[in-house]
C-alpha positions in Angstrom: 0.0 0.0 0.0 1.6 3.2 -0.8 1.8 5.7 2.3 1.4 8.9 -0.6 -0.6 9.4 -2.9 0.5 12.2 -5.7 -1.8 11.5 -8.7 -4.9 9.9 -8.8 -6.2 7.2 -11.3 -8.2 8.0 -15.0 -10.8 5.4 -12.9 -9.8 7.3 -9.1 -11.0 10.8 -11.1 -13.9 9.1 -12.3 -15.2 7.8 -9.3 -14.7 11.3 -7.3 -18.5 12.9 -7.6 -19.9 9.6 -6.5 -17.8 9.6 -3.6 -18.8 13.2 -2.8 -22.4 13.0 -3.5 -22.4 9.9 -0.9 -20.2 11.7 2.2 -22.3 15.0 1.5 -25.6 13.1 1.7 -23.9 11.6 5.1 -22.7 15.1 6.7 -26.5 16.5 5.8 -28.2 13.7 7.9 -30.0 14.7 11.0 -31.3 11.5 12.0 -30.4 9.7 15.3 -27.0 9.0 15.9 -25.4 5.6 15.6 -23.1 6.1 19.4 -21.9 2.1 19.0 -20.4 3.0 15.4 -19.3 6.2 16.0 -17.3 5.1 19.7 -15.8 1.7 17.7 -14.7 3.9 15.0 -13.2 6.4 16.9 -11.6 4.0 19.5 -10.2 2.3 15.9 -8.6 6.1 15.6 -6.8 6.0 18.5 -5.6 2.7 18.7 -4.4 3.7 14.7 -2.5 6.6 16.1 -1.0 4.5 18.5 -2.8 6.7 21.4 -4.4 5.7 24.8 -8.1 4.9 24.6 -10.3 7.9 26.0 -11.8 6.5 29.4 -15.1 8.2 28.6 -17.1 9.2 25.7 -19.4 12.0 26.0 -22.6 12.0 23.4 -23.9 15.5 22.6 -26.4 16.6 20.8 -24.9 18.4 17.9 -21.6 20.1 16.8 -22.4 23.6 18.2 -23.3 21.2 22.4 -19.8 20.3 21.3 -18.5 23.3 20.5 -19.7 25.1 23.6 -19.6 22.2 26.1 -15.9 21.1 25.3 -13.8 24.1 26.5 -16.3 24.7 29.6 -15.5 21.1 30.4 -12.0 21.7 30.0 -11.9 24.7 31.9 -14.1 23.1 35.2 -11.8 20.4 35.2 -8.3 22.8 35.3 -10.1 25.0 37.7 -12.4 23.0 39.7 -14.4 25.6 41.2 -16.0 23.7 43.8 -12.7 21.7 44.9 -11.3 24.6 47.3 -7.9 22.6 47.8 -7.4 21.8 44.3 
């Protein structure tokens, strides 16, 4: 398997606007969310990248929960508000 790719295929080229029509069909779905794919795929990630496994995986509702939720969580968790000795 070749780690880089520099030119594509006559057939590769052709087979592109499939290939977009079928991810941009998937990033426009608002359905409910598959959580057992989504956490095996992104456990597969990790272990990919040769990183530790998250202990926890948070569900959220949509990108912009994410968006918001993420750095509050970050920053409770540095600052612990409620832990006076930490």
């Amino acid at each position: 398997m070749p780690k880089r790719i520099d030119k594509l295929t006559e057939a590769q080229k052709a087979a592109m606007p499939g290939w977009a029509q079928k991810w941009i069909e998937i990033g426009l779905r608002t359905g409910a969310t598959d959580w057992a794919t989504f956490e095996h795929g992104a456990r597969e990630c990790y272990r990919f990248a040769k990183l530790g496994q998250p202990k926890v995986v948070v569900h959220v509702q949509s990108p912009l929960v994410l968006a918001l939720a993420a750095p509050l969580a970050g920053w409770l968790l540095d600052n612990r508000p409620w832990d006076k000795t930490a």
